[in-house]
C-alpha positions in Angstrom: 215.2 85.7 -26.4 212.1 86.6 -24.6 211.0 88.7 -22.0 208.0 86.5 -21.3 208.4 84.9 -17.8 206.1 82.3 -17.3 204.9 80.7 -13.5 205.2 77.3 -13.3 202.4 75.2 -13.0 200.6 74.5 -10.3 201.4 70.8 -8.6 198.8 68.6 -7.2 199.6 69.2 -3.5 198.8 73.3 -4.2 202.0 74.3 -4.5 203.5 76.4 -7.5 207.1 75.5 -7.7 209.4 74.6 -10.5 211.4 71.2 -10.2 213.7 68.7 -11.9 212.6 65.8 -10.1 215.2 63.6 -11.9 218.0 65.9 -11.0 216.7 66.1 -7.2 216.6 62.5 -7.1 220.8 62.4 -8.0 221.6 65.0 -5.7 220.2 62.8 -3.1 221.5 59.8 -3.9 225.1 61.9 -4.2 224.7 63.1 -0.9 223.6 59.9 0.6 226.4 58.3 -0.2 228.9 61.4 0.8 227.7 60.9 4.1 227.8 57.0 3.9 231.8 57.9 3.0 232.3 60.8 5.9 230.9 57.9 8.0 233.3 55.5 7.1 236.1 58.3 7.3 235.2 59.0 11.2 234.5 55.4 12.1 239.0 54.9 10.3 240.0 57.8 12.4 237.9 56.5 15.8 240.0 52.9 15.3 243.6 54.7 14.8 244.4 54.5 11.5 245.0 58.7 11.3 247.2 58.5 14.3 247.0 60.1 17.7 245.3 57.2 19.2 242.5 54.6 19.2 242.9 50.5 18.8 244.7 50.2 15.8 247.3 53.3 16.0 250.0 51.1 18.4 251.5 48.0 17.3 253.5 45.4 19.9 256.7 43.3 19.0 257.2 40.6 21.0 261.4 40.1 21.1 262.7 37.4 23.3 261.6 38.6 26.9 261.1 41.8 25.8 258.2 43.8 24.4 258.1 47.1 22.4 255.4 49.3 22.0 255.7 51.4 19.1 252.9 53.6 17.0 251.7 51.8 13.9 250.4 55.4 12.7 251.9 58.9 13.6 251.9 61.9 12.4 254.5 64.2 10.6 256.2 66.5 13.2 254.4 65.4 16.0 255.9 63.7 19.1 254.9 59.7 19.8 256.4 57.1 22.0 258.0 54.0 21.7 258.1 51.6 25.6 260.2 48.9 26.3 259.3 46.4 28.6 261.9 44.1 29.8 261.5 41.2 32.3 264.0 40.1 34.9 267.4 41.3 33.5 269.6 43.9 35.1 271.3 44.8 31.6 269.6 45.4 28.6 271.0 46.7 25.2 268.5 47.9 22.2 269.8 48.7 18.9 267.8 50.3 16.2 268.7 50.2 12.8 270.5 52.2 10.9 267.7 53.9 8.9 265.9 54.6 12.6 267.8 58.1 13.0 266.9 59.2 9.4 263.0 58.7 10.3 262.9 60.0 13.8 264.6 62.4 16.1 264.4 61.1 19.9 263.4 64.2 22.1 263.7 62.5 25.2 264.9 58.8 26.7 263.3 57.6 30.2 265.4 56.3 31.8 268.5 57.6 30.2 271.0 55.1 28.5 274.2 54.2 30.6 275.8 54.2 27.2 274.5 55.3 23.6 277.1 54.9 20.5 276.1 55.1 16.9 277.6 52.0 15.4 277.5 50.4 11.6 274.5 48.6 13.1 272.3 51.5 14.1 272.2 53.2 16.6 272.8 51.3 20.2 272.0 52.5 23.8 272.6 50.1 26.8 270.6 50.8 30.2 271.2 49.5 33.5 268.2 48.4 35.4 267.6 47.6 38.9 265.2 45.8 40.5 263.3 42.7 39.6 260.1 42.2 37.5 259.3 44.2 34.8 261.2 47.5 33.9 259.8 49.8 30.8 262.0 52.3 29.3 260.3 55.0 27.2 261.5 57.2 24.4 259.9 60.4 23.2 260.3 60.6 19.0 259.4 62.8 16.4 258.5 61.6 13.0 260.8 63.5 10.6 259.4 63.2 7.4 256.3 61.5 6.2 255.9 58.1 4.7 256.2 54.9 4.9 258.9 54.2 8.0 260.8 51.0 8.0 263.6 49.7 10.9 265.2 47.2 12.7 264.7 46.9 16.2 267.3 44.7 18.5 266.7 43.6 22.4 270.0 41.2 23.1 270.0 38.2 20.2 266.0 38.7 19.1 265.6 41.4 15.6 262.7 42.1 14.1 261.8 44.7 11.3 259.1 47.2 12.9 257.3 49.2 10.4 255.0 52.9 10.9 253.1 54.9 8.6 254.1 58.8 9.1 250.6 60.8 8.0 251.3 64.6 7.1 
């Protein structure tokens, strides 16, 4: 090994530096394409698909004359919603599956069930509306565990599977 340093030679725009052009010329194209993929990643989270908001994060169910509103992506942990908006009926009973209360915890119901009973069927509450128009009942869940979340959801005589991705 030598102790002999030796500058490096002196480019034709006057300056004396040392350079792998080749190499320089990867490491830019690597971090082109880094930022191409962070700007894809902001432009997923800006639509909703990393919960918490944007287009994409809710999804709607119609069922008979009543429509549910329920995130499509949540988080792990973190409270969400689910609205219910009914049309011209003074009784209403929703039941949710029975693999709804292993996915989510329901923090708070507005307004609050006339009657709630956890049945073979899922889990069933039955509100008494007044009024006429539309009414909207909203629950406040928590996700308990992240995943793929799968359930029934039941407004009178109309089911329909609803489905929500739970992000850690």
């Amino acid at each position: 090994m030598s102790n002999d340093i030796q500058p490096p030679p002196i480019r034709n725009d006057g300056l004396q530096l040392a350079e792998d052009r080749s190499f320089q010329n990867r490491h830019w194209t690597i971090q082109r394409l880094a930022w191409i993929g962070f700007g894809l990643l902001l432009l997923v989270a800006l639509a909703g698909f990393s919960g918490g908001g944007g287009y994409f994060s809710k999804q709607t169910l119609q069922l008979g004359d009543a429509t549910v509103v329920l995130p499509r992506v949540s988080r792990w942990q973190d409270s969400d919603s689910i609205s219910l908006a009914v049309r011209d009926t003074s009784t209403v009973t929703v039941v949710f599956g029975p693999t709804f209360h292993n996915l989510f915890t329901i923090e708070q119901i507005q307004p609050q069930p006339d009657h709630s009973e956890a049945t073979t069927l899922g889990l069933l509450l039955r509100f008494s509306l007044t009024g006429s128009g539309t009414k909207r009942i909203d629950l406040d869940v928590k996700m308990l565990r992240p995943g793929w979340a799968s359930f029934d959801v039941s407004i009178g005589s109309a089911s329909e599977t609803a489905w929500t991705v739970v992000l850690p």
